[in-house]
N, C-alpha and C positions, 0 to 999 in steps of 0.2 A: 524469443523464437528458438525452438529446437532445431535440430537440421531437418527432421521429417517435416517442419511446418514452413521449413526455409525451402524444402524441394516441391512444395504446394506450390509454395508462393512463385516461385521460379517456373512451374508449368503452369503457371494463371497468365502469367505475363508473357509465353513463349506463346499462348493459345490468344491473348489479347492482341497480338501485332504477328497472326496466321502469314500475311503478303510477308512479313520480313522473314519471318523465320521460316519460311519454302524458300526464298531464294537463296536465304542462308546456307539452309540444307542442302541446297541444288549443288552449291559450290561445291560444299565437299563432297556430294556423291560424284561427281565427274572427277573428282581426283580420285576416290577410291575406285571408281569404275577402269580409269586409267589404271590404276595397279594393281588390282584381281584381276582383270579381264588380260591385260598382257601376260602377267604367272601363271594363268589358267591357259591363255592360248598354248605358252611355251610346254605345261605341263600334257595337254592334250597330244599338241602331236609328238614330243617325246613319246607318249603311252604309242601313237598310233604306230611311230617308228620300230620301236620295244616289241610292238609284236609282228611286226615283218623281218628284224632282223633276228628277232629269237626264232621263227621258223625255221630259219636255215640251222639250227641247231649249234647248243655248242659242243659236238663233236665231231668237227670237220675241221678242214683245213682248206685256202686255194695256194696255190701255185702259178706264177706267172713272173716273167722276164722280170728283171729291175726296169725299173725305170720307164715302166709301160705307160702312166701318163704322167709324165716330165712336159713339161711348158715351157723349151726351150733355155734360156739363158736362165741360172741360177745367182744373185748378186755378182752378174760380171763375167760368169764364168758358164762355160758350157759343160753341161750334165754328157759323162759318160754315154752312151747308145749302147744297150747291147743287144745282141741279135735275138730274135724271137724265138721261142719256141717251138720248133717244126713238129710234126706228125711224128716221123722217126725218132725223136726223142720220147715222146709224152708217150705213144708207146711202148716204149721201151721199161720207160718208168711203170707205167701200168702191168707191164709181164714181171717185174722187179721183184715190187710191193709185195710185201706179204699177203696171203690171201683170205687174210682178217679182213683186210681194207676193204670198202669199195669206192671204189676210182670209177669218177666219171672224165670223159676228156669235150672239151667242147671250143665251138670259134665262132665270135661277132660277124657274121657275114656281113650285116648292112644295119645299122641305125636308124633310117629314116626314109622309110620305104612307101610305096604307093601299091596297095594290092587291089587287085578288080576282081571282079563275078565278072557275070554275063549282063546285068544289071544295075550295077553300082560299084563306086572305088570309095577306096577312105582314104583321111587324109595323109599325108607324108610323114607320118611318126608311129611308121609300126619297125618294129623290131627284128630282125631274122637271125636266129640262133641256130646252131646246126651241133646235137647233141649224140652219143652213143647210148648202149642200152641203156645206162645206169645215170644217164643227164636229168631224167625228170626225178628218179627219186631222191638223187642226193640234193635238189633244186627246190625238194617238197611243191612240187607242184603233183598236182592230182586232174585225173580225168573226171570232166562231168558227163561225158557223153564219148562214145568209140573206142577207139582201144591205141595200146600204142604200137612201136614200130615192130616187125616182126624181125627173122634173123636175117631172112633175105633181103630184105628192105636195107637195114643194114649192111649188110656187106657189098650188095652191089648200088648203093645210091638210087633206090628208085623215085621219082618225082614223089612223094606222098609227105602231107604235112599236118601240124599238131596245131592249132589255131585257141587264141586266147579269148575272152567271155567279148572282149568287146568289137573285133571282128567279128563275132558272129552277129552280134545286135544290127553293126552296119548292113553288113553285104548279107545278110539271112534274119533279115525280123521276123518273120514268120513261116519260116520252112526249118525243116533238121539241114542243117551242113552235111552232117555226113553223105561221103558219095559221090555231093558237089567240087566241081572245079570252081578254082581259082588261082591270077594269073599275077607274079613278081618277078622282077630280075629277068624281065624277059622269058620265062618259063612259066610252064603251066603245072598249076600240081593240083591232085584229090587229095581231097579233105577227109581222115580216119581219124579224126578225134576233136575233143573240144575241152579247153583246161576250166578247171573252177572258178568263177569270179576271183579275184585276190583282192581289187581295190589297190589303189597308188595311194603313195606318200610323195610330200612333198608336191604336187603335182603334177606329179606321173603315174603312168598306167600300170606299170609293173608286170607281172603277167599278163593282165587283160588284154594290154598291146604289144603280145609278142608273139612271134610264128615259131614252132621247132620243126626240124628239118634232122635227116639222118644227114652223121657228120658226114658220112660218105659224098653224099649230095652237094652237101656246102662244099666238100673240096673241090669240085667238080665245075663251081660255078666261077665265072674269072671274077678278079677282082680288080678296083680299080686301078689304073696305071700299071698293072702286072705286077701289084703288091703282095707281097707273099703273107697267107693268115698265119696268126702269131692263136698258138693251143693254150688254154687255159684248164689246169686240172684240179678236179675238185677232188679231197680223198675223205670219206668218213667211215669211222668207226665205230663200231658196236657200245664201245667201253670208255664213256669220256675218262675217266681216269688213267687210260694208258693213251692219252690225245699225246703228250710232249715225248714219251716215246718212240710212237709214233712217227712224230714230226721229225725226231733227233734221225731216224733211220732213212726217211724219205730225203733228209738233206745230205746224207751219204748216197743216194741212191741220184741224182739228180746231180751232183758235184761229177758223181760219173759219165751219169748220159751226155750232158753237157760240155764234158772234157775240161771242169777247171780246176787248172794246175794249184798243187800244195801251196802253200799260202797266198792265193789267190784268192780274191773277192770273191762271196757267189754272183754268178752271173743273170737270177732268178731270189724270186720273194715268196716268202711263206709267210701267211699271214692265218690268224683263227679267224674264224666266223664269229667268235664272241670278242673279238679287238675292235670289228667296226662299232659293238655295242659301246664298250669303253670309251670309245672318240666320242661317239653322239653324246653320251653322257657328260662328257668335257663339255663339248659345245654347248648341250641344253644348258649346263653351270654358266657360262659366259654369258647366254641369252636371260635367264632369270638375274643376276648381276643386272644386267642392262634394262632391261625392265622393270627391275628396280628404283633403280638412277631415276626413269622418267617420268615412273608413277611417283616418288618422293619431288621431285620436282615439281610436278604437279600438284600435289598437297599443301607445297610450300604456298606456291600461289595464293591458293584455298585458303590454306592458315592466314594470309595476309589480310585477305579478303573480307574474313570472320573476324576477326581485331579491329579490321575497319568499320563494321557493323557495329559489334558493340560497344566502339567508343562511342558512335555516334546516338544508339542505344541508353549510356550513360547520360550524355546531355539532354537528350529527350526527356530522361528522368530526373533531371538531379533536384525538382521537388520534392518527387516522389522518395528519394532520399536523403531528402532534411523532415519529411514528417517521422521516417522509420527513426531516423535515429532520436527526432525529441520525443520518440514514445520507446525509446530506452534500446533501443537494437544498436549492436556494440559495433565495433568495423568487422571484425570475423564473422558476423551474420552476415554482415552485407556482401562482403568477399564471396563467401560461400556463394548467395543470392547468384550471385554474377557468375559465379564461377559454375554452376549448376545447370545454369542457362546455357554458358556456352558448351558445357560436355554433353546434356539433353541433344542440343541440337547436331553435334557431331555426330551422335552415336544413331538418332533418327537418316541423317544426312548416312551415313554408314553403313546402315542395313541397306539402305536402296540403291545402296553404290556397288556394296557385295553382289545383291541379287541378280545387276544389270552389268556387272565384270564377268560373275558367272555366265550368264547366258551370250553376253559379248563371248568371251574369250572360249567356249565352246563353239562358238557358230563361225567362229575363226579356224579353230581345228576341223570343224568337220570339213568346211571348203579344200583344205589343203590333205586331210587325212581322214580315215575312217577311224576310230580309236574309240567311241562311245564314249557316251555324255559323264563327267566326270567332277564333281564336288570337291575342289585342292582347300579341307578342312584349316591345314595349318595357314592358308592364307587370308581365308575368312576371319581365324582368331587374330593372326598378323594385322587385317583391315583395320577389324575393329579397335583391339590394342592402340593402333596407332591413332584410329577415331579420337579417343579419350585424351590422348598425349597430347593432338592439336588441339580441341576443347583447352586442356589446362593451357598448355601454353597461351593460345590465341587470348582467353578467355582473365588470364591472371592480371594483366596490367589494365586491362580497362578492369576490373575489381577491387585492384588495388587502388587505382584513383577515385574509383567511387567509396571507397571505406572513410579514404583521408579526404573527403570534405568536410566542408566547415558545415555543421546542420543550419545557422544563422544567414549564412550566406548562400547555402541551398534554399531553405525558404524565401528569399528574395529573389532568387532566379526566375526568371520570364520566360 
């Protein structure tokens, strides 16, 4: 027996005992389905992240107090506080800047808000932003509909607001917004614009669920407990290549406003807009690691599983080989034989576990992200590679105890 009449032989016998070898299969498709489908989930919404945070371009910068979200005690010890960023500083900063920059200055009014029509309210997680002229461009956000703030609007806060794709869906499914009032924070404002669908990450709304408001307005409105809003300043540049100059100048410009003294800590953070991409890209690494771990885990299983099959397999047969070998088939035929059977069935068990990780681990991303449907190739070859390795493995020691039978004592077997 050659090996092409040994791999016949080996799909006669996988096609003769169909029940066992589905179930077989089944095994190891849920282990690979476990392990494509979690790398593909991890890889999707990385992609869908990747493109919400490259929006914001990498040639900006923000600006924002130290230690703006600190969570109290740090091992033991309490985290510095330092004081917010007022109006008159960021300001300040903004008349500084060179007039390459553009600086936006903008403040969190409220988190989780409740807006009403005349007709209908949504629910408590809409967002209120209060922006200057240059908050929506350097925000990349875009109008789908009206226009945005004017100069007076601007400078003297008047009630008028920028509304996000999925406020309009609630309180206007079928009218234009524009025009329309609607009522937050105890104030009424008309509606002169309406932002572009964005889609959330993560499980959030993202623009969809956010209102802008002229900063002027936001200062205007009180805040909780007579808390003072803390400014957040966004500055981008024409010319990513001069971004660290840039930066190097605005953290002279900001040491100023700010008053901190010569070897004094800053009292404020500068961060790129391409650092939060760096992190997620940490993080995706740690998530594919771990999905890792639990798709091989699960294989293990599998593998065990499949070993237990074809031992059982071997005894089923071991007439059937004590005839091969007294009609002259060597142990390395038979090895093979077995060993053939068991990688057939991994690699059948493997395609269907890819197919169904794929489509799994996409329809995970899209719940959580919009990122489009996405084929992670290097893990399909990963899948299946690994298919073939549990085959051998699984597959090697019931083959080898089938080779080293006695053929005399296989023919007397019952």
């Amino acid at each position: 027996m050659n090996l092409i009449e040994n791999i016949r032989e080996g799909l006669r016998a996988i096609k003769g005992n169909m029940l066992r070898t589905v179930l077989t299969g089944l095994i190891i498709s849920i282990g690979i389905m476990s392990l494509v489908g979690i790398l593909t989930a991890v890889d999707g919404i990385k992609n869908s992240l990747d493109q919400t945070f490259s929006s914001l371009g990498a040639n900006s910068f923000d600006i924002r107090r130290k230690g703006f979200n600190n969570r109290g005690n740090q091992r033991g010890r309490t985290e510095k506080v330092y004081p917010a960023i007022t109006y008159e500083q960021a300001r300040s900063y903004k008349n500084l800047l060179s007039k390459d920059a553009r600086v936006s200055l903008s403040a969190r009014i409220s988190g989780a808000t409740v807006v009403k029509s005349e007709k209908d309210k949504t629910n408590p997680n809409i967002s209120i932003a209060a922006g200057d002229e240059n908050y929506l461009q350097n925000q990349n956000m875009n109008l789908a509909n009206g226009r945005g703030f004017s100069s007076f609007e601007l400078e003297y806060g008047t009630n008028v607001a920028i509304i996000g794709n999925e406020i309009k869906t609630k309180l206007f499914p079928k009218t234009d917004p524009i025009g329309s009032y609607i009522t937050f924070l105890g104030r009424r404002f008309k509606i002169i614009g309406q932002l572009e669908k964005t889609g959330g990450s993560m499980g959030g709304g993202g623009g969809d669920r956010t209102i802008v408001i002229p900063l002027e307005t936001g200062r205007q409105i009180p805040q909780p407990g007579n808390s003072v809003l803390n400014y957040d300043i966004k500055t981008a540049i024409p010319k990513p290549e001069e971004l660290n100059y840039v930066m190097g100048e605005a953290t002279g410009i900001m040491r100023n406003v700010r008053q901190d003294a010569l070897g004094q800590e800053e009292s404020f953070e500068i961060r790129r807009s391409d650092s939060l991409l760096q992190s997620l890209n940490e993080i995706s690494g740690y998530l594919k690691v771990g999905g890792f771990v639990i798709g091989f885990i699960t294989l293990l299983g599998a593998s065990v599983g499949l070993m237990n099959i074809m031992m059982v397999s071997v005894n089923e047969r071991t007439r059937e080989i004590g005839v091969r070998k007294a009609l002259g088939a060597t142990a390395v035929q038979i090895r093979q034989q077995f060993l053939i059977e068991a990688i057939v069935i991994c690699i059948l068990g493997g395609i269907v576990g890819v197919f169904l990780g794929i489509l799994m681990g996409n329809g995970i991303a899209a719940l959580i992200g919009d990122g489009g449907f996405i084929v992670p190739w290097i893990w399909v070859i990963v899948g299946l590679t690994i298919c073939v390795v549990v085959g051998v493995i699984s597959g090697y020691y019931p083959a080898f105890k089938a080779s080293k039978l006695d053929p005399i004592e296989s023919l007397r077997y019952e």
